[in-house]
VOBA-1610 file (N, C-alpha, C; in pm, whole numbers, padded with zeros to 5 digits, always signed):
BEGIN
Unk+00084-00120+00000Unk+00000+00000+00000Unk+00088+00125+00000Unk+00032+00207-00108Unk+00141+00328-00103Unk+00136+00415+00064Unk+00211+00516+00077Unk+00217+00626+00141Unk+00114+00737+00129Unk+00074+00755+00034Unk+00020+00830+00015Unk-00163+00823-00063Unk-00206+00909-00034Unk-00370+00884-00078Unk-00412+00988-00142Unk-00492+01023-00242Unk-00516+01132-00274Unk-00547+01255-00207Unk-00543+01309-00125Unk-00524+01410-00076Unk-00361+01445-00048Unk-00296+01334-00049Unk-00164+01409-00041Unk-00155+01431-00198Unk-00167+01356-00251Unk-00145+01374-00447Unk-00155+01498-00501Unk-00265+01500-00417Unk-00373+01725-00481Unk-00222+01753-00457Unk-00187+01800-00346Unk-00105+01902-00274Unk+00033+01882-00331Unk+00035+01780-00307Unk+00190+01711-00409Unk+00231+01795-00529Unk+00115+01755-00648Unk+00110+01830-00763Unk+00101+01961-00753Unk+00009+02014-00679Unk-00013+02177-00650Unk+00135+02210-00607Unk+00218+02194-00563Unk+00337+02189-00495Unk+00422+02147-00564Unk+00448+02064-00653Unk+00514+02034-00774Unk+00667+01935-00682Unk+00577+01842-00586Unk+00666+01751-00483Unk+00621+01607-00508Unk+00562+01585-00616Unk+00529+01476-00649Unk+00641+01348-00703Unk+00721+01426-00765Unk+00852+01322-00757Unk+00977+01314-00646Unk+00953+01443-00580Unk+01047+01402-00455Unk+01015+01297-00374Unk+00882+01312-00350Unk+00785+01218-00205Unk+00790+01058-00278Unk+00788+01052-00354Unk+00785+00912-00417Unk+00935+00886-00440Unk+01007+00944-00436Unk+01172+00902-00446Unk+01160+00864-00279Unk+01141+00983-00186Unk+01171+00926-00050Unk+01105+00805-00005Unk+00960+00811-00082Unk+00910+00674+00020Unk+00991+00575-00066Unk+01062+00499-00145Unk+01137+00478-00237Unk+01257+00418-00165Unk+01336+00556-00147Unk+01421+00517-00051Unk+01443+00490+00143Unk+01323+00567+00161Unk+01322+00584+00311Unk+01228+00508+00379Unk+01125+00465+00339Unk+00977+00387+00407Unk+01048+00258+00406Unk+01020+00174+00505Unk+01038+00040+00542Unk+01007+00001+00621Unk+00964-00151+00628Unk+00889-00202+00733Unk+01013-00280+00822Unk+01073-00260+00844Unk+01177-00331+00935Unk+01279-00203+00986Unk+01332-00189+01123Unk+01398-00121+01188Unk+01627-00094+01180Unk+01624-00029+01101Unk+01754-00002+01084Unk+01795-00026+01232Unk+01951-00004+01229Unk+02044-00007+01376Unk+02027+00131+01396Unk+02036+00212+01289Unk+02032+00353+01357Unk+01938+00372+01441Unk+01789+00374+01336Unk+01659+00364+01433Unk+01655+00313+01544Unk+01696+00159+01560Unk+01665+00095+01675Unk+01755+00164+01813Unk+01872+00191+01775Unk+01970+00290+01864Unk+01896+00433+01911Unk+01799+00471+01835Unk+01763+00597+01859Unk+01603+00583+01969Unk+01551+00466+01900Unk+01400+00447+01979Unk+01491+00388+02135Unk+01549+00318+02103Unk+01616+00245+02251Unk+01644+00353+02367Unk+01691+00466+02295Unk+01767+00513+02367Unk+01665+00646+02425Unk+01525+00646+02369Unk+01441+00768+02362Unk+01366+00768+02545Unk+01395+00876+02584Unk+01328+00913+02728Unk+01189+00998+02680Unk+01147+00963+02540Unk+01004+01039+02533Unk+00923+01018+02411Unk+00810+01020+02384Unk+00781+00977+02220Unk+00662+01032+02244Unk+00594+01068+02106Unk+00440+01087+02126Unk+00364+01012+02047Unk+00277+00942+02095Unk+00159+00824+02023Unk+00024+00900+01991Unk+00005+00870+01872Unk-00129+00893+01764Unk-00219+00736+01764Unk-00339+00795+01801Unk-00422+00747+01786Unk-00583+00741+01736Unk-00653+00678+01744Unk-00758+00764+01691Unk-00874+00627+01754Unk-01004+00702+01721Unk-01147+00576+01803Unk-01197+00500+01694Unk-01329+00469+01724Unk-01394+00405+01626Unk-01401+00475+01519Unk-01403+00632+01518Unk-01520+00650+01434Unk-01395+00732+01328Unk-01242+00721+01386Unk-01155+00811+01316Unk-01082+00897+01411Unk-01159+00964+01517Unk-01115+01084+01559Unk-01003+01134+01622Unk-00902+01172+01616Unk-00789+01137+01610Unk-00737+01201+01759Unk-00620+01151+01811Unk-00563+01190+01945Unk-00456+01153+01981Unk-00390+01253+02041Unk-00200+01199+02055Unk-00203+01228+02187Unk-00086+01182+02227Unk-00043+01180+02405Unk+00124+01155+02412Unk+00215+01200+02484Unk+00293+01241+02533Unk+00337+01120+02632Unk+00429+01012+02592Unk+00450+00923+02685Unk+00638+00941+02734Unk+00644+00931+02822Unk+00791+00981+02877Unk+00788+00859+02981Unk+00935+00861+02975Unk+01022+00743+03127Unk+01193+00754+03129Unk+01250+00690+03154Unk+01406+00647+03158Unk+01403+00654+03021Unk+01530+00659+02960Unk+01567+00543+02871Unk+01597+00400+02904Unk+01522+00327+02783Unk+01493+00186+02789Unk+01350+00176+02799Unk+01288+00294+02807Unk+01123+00225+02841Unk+01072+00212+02747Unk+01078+00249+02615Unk+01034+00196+02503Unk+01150+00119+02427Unk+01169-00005+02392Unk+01255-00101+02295Unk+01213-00144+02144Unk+01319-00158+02059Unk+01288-00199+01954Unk+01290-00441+01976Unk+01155-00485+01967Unk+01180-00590+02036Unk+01210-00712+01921Unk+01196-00672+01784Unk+01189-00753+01670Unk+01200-00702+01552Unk+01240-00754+01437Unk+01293-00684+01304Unk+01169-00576+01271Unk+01056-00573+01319Unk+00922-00524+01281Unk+00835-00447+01400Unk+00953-00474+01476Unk+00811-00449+01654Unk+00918-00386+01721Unk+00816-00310+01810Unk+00841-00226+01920Unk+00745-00262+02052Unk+00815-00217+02169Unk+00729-00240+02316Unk+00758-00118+02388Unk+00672-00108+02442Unk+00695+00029+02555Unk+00548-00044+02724Unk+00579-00006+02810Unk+00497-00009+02958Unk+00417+00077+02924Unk+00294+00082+03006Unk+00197+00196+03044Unk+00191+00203+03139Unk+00238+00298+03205Unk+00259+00372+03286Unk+00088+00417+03389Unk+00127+00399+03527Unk+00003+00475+03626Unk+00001+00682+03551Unk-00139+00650+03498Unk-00186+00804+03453Unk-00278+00854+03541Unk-00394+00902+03454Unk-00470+00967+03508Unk-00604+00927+03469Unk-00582+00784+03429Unk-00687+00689+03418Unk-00788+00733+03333Unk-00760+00801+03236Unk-00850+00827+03132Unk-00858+00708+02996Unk-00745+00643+03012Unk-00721+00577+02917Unk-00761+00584+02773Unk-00732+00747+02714Unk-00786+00759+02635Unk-00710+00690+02498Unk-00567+00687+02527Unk-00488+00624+02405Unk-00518+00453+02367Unk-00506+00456+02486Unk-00503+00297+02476Unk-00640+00214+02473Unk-00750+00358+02522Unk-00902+00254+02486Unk-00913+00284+02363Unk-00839+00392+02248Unk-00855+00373+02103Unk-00806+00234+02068Unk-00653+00219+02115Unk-00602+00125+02046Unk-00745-00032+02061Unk-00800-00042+02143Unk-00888-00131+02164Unk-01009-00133+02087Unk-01011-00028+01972Unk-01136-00034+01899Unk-01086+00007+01766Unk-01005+00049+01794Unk-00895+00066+01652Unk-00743+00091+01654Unk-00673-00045+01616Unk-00570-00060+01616Unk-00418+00019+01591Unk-00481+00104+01467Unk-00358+00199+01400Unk-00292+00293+01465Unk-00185+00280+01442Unk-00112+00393+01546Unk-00007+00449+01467Unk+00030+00575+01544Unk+00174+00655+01507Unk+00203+00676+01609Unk+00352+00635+01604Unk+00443+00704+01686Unk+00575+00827+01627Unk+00599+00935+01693Unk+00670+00975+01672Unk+00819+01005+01739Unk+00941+00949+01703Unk+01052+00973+01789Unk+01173+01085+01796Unk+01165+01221+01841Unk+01268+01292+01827Unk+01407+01298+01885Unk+01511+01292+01868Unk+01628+01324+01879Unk+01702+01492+01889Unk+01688+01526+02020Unk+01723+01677+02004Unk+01821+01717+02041Unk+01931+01628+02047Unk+02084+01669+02064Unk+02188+01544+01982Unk+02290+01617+01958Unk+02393+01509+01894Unk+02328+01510+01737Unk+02287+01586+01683Unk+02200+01586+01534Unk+02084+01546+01526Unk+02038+01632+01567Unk+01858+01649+01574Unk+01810+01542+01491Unk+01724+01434+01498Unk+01713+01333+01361Unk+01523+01302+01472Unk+01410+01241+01347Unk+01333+01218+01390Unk+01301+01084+01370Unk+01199+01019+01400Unk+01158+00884+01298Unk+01013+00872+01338Unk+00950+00835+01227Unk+00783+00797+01263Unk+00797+00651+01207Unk+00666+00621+01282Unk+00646+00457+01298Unk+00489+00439+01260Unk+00471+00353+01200Unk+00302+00354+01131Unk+00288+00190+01170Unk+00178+00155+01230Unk+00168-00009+01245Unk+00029-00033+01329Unk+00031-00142+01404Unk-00057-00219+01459Unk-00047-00217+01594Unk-00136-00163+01700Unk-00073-00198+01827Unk-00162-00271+01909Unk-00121-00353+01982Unk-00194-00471+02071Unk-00164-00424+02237Unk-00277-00511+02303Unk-00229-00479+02475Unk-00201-00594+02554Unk-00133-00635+02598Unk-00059-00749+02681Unk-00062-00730+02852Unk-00136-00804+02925Unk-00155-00784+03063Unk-00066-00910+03110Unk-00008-00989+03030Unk+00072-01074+03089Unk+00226-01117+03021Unk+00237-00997+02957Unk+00367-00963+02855Unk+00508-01005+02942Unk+00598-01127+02952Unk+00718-01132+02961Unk+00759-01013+03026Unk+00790-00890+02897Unk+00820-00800+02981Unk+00809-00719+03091Unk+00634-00766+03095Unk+00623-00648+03250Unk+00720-00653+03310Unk+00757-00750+03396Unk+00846-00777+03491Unk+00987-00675+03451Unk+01004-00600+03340Unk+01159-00567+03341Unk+01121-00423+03330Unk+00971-00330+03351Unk+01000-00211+03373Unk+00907-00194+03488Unk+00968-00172+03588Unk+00914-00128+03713Unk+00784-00014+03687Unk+00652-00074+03768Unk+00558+00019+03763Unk+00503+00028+03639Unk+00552-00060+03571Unk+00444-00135+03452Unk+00253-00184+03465Unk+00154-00137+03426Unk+00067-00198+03404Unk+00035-00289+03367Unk+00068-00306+03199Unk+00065-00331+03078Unk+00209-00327+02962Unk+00173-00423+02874Unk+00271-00386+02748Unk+00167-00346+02673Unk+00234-00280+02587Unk+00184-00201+02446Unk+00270-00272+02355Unk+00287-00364+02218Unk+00354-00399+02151Unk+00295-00346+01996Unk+00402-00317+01915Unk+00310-00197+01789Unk+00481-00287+01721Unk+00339-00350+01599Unk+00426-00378+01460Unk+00412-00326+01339Unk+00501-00234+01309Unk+00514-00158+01205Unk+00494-00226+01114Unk+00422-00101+00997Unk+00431-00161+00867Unk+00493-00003+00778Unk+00526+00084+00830Unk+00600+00197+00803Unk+00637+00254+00907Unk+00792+00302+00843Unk+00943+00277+00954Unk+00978+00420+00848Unk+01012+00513+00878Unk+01072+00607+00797Unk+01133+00766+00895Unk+01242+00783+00854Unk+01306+00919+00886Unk+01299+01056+00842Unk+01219+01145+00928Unk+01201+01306+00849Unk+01277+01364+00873Unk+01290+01482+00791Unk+01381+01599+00745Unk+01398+01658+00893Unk+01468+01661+00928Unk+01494+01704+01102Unk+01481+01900+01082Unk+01493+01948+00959Unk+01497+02071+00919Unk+01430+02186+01061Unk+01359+02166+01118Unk+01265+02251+01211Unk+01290+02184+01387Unk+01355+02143+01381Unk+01367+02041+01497Unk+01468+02194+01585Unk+01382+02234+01694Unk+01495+02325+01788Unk+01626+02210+01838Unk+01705+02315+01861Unk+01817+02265+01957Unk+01749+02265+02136Unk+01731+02125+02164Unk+01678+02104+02310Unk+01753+01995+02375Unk+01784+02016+02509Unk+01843+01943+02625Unk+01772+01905+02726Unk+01761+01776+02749Unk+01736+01718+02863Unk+01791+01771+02970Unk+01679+01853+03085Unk+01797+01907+03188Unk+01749+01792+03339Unk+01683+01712+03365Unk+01623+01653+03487Unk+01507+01561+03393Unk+01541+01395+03406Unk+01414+01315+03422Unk+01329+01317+03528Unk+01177+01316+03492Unk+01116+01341+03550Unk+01112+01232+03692Unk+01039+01345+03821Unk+01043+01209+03980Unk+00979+01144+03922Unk+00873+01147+03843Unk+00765+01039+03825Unk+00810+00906+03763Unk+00886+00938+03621Unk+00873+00855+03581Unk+00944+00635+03650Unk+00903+00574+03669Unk+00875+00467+03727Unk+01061+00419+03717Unk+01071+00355+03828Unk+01229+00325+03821Unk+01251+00194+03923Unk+01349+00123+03936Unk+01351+00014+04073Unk+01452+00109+04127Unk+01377+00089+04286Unk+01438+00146+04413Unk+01399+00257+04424Unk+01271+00345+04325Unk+01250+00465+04338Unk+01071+00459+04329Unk+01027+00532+04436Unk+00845+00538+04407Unk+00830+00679+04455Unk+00762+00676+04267Unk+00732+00799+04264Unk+00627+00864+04345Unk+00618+01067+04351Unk+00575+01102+04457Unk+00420+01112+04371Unk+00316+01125+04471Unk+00171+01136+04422Unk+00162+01314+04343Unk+00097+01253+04239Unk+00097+01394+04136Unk+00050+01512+04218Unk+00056+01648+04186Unk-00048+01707+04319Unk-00189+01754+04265Unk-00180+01744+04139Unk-00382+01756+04111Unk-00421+01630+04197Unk-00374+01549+04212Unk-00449+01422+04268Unk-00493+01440+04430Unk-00408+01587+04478Unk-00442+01584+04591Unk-00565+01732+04586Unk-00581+01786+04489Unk-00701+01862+04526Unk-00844+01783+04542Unk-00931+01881+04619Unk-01040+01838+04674Unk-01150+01787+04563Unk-01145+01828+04425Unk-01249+01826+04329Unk-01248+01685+04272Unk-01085+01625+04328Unk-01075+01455+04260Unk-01038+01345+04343Unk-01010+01387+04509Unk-00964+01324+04584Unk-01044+01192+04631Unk-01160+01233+04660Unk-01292+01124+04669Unk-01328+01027+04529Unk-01263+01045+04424Unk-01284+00978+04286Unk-01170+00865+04254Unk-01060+00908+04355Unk-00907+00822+04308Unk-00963+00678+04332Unk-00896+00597+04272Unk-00853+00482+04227Unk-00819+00432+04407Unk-00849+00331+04434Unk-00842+00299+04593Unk-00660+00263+04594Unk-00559+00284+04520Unk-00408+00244+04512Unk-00428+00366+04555Unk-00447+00478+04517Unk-00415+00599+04506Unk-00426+00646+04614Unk-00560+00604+04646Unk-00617+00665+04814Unk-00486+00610+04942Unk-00467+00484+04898Unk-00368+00444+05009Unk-00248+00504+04999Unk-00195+00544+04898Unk-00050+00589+04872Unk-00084+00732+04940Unk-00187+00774+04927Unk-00209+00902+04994Unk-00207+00846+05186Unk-00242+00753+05205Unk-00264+00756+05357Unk-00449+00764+05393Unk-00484+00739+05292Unk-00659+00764+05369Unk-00701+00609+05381Unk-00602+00494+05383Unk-00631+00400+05447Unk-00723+00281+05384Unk-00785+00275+05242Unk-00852+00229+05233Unk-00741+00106+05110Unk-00728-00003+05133Unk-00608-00116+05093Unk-00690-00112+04971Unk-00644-00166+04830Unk-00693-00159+04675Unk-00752-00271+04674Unk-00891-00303+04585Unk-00897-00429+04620Unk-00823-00570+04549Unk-00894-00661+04598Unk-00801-00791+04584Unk-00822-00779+04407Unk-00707-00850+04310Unk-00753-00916+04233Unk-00796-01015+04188Unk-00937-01059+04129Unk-01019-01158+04138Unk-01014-01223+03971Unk-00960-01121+03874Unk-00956-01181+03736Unk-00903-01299+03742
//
């Protein structure tokens, strides 16, 4: 299946980029993960995931941790944890009614470089990996079927100055967010939540 659909075509031609974009997907689209790539997703403390619902409607989110929390796990696949949010589950109840996803990976030091990822993503409650990122829920596993590198052209010069307390680590528990401690959501938390706060009430058992 090409890259492109007619609406990029209009613009293409109007734009007179119709033989560049077809040289790049040409040379640059692939469904399998270079060393560079895989060196670059491995090594990423942040990415943002596209998603969308039943009906299309589209929605991205902002997932951050260490490096290592997202891996390249197979010539075609990627894994990343899901992380304790804010229980909206809005990314991941798309992925449950519609599969397709984007990810996007930036590189903002050492030569700004990006990569997007186009594929399939599934949810795993008993994924091998949980066990190797602390404060794991879930796996997320997403098999590409487009693997490609953009023009880094617009990409600022940015530095990591402090990973975040939150993000999930062994030997480290993170501190409770502080919207979670205003009054308008405190009575609504998740009974983990309530206890990590101290209001005493233990989470319940799991019965699945």
């Amino acid at each position: 299946m090409s890259l492109y659909h007619e609406g990029s075509r209009e613009l293409q031609d109007r734009f007179d980029s119709r033989r560049i974009a077809d040289r790049l997907e040409a040379v640059n689209v692939t469904d399998t993960f270079t060393d560079f790539q895989r060196g670059l997703i491995d090594s990423a403390p942040m990415f943002w995931l596209a998603t969308a619902d039943a009906e299309g409607f589209p929605d991205v989110s902002y997932k951050g941790g260490l490096p290592g929390f997202v891996r390249v796990v197979g010539p075609s696949e990627l894994a990343f944890p899901n992380y304790d949010g804010n229980g909206m589950y809005k990314s991941l109840g798309n992925v449950l009614v519609n599969s397709r996803v984007g990810l996007l990976f930036i590189r903002w030091t050492g030569g700004q470089r990006r990569v997007r990822v186009q594929g399939r993503a599934t949810l795993h409650h008993d994924d091998p990996l949980i066990a190797e990122w602390e404060g794991a829920q879930l796996v997320v596993r997403v098999k590409a079927h487009r693997i490609f590198l953009n023009c880094p052209r617009y990409l600022h010069h940015m530095e990591l100055v402090e990973h975040s307390a939150y993000a999930p680590r062994a030997g480290h528990t993170p501190p409770v967010p502080d919207w979670k401690l205003r009054p308008e959501y405190r009575d609504a938390l998740p009974a983990r939540d309530l206890t990590a706060l101290g209001d005493g009430t233990p989470p319940p058992e799991d019965t699945a």
